[in-house]
C-alpha positions in Angstrom: -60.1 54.9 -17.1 -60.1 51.5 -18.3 -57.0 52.6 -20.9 -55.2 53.9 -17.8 -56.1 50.2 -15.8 -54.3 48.6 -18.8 -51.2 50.9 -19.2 -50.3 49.9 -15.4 -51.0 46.9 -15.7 -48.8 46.2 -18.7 -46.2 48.3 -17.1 -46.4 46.1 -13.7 -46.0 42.6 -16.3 -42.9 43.9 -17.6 -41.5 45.6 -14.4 -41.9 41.9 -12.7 -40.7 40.3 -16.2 -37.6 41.9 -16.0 -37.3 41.7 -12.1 -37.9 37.9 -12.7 -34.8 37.7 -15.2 -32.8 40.3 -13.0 -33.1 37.0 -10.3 -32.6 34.4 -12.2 -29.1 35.6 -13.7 -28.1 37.9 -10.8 -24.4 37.2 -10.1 -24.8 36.1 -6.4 -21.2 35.3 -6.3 -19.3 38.2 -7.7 -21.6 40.1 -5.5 -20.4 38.5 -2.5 -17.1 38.9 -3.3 -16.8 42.4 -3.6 -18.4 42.8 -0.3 -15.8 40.0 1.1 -12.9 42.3 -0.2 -14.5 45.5 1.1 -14.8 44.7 4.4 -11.5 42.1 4.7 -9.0 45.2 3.3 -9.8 46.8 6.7 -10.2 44.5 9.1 -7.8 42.2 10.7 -10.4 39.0 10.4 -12.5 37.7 7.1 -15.8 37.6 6.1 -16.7 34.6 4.2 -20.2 35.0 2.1 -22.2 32.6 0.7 -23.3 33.5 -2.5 -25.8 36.4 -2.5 -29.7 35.7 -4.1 -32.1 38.3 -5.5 -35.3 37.7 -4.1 -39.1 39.9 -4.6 -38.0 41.4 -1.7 -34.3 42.4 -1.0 -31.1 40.5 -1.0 -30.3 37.4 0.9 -27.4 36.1 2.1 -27.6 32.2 3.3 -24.5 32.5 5.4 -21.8 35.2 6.8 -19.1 33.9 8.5 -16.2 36.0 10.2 -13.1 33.6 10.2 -9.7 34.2 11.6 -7.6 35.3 9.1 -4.2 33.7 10.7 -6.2 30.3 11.3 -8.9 30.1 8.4 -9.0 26.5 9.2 -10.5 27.4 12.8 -14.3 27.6 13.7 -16.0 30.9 12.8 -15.4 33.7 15.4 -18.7 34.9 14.7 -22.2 33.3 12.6 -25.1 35.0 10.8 -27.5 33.1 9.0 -30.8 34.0 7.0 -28.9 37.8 6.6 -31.3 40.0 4.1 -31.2 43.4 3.3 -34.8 44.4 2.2 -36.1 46.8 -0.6 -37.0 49.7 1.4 -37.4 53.4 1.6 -34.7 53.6 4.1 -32.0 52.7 1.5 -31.9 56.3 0.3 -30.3 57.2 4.1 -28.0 54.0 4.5 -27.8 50.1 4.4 -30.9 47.8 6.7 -30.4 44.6 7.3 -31.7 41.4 9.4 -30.3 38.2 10.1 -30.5 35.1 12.3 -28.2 34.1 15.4 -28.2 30.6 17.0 -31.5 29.0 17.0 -33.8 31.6 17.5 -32.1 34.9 17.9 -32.6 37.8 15.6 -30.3 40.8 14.8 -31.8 44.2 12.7 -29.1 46.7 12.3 -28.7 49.6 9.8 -25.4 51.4 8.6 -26.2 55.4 7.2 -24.5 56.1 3.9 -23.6 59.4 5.1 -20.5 60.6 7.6 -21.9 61.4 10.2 -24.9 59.5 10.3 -26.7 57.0 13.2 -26.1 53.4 12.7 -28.6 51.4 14.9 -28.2 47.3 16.4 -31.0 45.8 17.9 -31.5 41.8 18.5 -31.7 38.9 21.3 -30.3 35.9 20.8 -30.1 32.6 23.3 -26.8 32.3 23.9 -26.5 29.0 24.4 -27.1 28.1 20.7 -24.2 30.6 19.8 -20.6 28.6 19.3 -17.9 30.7 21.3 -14.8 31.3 19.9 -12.2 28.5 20.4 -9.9 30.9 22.7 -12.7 30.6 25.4 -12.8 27.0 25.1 -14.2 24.8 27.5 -16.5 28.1 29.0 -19.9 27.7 27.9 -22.8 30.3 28.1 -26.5 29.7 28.2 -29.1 32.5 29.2 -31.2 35.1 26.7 -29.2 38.4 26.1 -30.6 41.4 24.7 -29.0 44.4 22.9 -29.1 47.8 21.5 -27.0 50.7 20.4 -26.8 53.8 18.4 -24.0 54.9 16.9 -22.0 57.9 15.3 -20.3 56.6 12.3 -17.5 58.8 11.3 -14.7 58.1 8.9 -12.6 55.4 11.0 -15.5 53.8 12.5 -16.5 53.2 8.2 -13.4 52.3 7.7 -13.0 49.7 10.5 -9.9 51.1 12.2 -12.0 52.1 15.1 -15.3 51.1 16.8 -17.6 54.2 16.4 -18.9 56.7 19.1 -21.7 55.6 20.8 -23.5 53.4 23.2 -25.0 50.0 23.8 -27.0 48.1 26.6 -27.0 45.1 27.1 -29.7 42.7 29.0 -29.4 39.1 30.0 -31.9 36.9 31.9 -31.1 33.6 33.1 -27.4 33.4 32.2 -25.4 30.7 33.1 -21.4 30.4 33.0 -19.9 26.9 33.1 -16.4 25.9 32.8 -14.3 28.5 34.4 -10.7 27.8 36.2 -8.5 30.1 38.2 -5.7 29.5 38.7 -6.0 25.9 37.4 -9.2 25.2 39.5 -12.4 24.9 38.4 -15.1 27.7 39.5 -18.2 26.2 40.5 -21.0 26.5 38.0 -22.5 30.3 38.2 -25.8 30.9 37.4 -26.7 35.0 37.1 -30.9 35.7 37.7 -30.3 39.0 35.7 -27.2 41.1 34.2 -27.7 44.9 32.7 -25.0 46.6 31.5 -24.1 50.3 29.4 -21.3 50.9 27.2 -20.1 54.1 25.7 -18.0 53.1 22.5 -15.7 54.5 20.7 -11.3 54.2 20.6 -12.1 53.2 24.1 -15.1 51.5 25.5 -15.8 52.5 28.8 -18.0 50.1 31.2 -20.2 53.1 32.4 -22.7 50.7 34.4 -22.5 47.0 34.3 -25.0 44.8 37.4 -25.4 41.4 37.8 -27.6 39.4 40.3 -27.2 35.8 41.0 -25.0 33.4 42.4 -22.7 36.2 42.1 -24.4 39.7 42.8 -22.1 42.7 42.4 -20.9 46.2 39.9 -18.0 46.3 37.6 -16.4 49.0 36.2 -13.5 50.4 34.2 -12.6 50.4 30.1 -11.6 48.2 27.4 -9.3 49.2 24.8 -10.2 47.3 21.5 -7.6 46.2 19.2 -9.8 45.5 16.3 -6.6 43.8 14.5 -6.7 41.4 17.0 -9.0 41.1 18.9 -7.5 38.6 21.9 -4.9 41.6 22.3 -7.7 44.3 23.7 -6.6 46.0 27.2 -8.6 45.1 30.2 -8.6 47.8 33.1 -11.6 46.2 35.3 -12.4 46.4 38.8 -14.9 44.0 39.9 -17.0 43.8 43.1 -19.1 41.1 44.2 -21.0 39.4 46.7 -21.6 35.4 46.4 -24.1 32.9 47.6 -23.4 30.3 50.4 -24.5 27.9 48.1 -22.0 28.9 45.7 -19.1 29.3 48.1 -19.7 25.6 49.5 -18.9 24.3 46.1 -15.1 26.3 46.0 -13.5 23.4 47.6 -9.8 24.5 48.3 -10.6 27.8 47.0 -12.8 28.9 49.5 -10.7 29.7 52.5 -8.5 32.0 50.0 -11.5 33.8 48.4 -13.0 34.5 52.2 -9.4 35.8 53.0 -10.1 38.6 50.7 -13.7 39.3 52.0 -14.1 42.4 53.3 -17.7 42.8 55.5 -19.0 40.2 53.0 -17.8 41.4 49.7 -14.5 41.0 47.7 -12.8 43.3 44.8 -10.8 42.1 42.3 -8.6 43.5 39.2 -8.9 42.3 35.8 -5.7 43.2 33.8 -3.7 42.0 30.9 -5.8 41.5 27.5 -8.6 39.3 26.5 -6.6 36.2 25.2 -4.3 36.5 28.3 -6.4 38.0 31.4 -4.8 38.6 34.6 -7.2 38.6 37.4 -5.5 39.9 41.2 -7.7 40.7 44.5 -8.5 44.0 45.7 -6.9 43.6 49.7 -8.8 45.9 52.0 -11.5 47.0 49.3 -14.4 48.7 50.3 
């Protein structure tokens, strides 16, 4: 017994001996790399990696940027930091990973090796530590937003020529939306007490439920087509309906008399066309 205590323990020394060397030369930067030109030979934006570390545990990535690939001068489009993939079991099935968004936000996915197979996204982040993109500039966002999704990944959604098949929820609690104009005018601060919303993804992502309650209480409904090329080019087909607060209509100024035009027994409709970078936003007259 005491021979067999020794043969795993010598067999544990040199197991962390050479895991110890495997870190200190592990070539964090060609590693990153090749996952850079994975991902950028399908996509129409880049991922930018800081070079990857071996740790007891998994890998780590400090930093993962996606960048716009006609402005790589611009502000990321999109920040994770602290991003690991752990040592685990469930690398036989497909790819885990964590990773850190804002201050205080936290992202767990995993991506199955397999056709076929369920990818997962869970997280909540505060939103008001995330940097839109520029395009949105000057709207800011503050509130905490939850999500998850599961997912069908099937050859184009691995290939990143389509989102995959599947759906996600969202949650938001105390969201705020500042910096708005229509039309040239500036929308009153908007502060939303709770937002839920279910997606079903896939070529097109259709807004199956979508509920917010706040200054602005009301339903939307209707799909997005992504254009993962470019992303300020998706179609918008949404039909919104809302209800607002006194409080919030006082603060319209010259806007108000033509946004109570358009209400019908309290409520209004509108239309949102056009695509993301250029949205076209017409009332609903006579909606119900």
């Amino acid at each position: 017994m005491k021979r067999l205590g020794i043969i795993v323990l010598v067999i544990v020394v040199i197991l962390g001996a050479f895991w110890l060397g495997l870190m200190l030369n592990f070539p964090g930067a060609s590693v990153s790399h090749y996952v850079e030109r994975q991902v950028n030979r399908h996509e129409g934006f880049d991922l930018v990696l800081t070079p990857a570390e071996l740790h007891w545990n998994g890998l780590y990535v400090a930093r993962a940027e996606l960048r716009r690939r006609d402005n790589p001068a611009a502000a990321p489009l999109f920040t994770v930091t602290d991003f690991s993939i752990p040592i685990t079991w469930r690398l036989i099935r497909g790819l885990p990973a964590t990773g850190v968004i804002g201050k205080g936000g936290r992202v767990d996915a995993f991506l199955p090796w397999a056709l076929g197979g369920e990818a997962r996204l869970s997280g909540r982040v505060d939103m008001a530590t995330v940097p839109l993109p520029a395009v949105l500039n000057p709207i800011a966002v503050g509130g905490d937003l939850a999500v998850q999704g599961h997912f069908i990944m099937d050859a184009a959604a691995q290939a990143g020529a389509s989102l995959p098949d599947g759906e996600l929820r969202l949650t938001g609690q105390n969201v705020s939306v500042s910096g708005v104009k229509v039309a040239g005018v500036a929308l009153p601060d908007t502060r939303l007490e709770a937002i839920s919303a279910t997606l079903e993804t896939g070529r097109t992502v259709n807004l199956r439920q979508f509920e917010f309650r706040g200054d602005l209480q009301g339903t939307a409904q209707g799909t997005i087509t992504p254009n993962l090329r470019d992303p300020r080019s998706s179609l918008l087909a949404l039909r919104v309906t809302t209800v607002f607060r006194d409080t919030w209509l006082a603060q319209l100024g010259d806007l108000r008399p033509i946004v109570q035009s358009f209400l019908n027994r309290g409520r209004v409709a509108v239309s949102l066309s056009g695509t993301v970078g250029r949205p076209q936003v017409l009332p609903v007259r006579g909606a119900n």
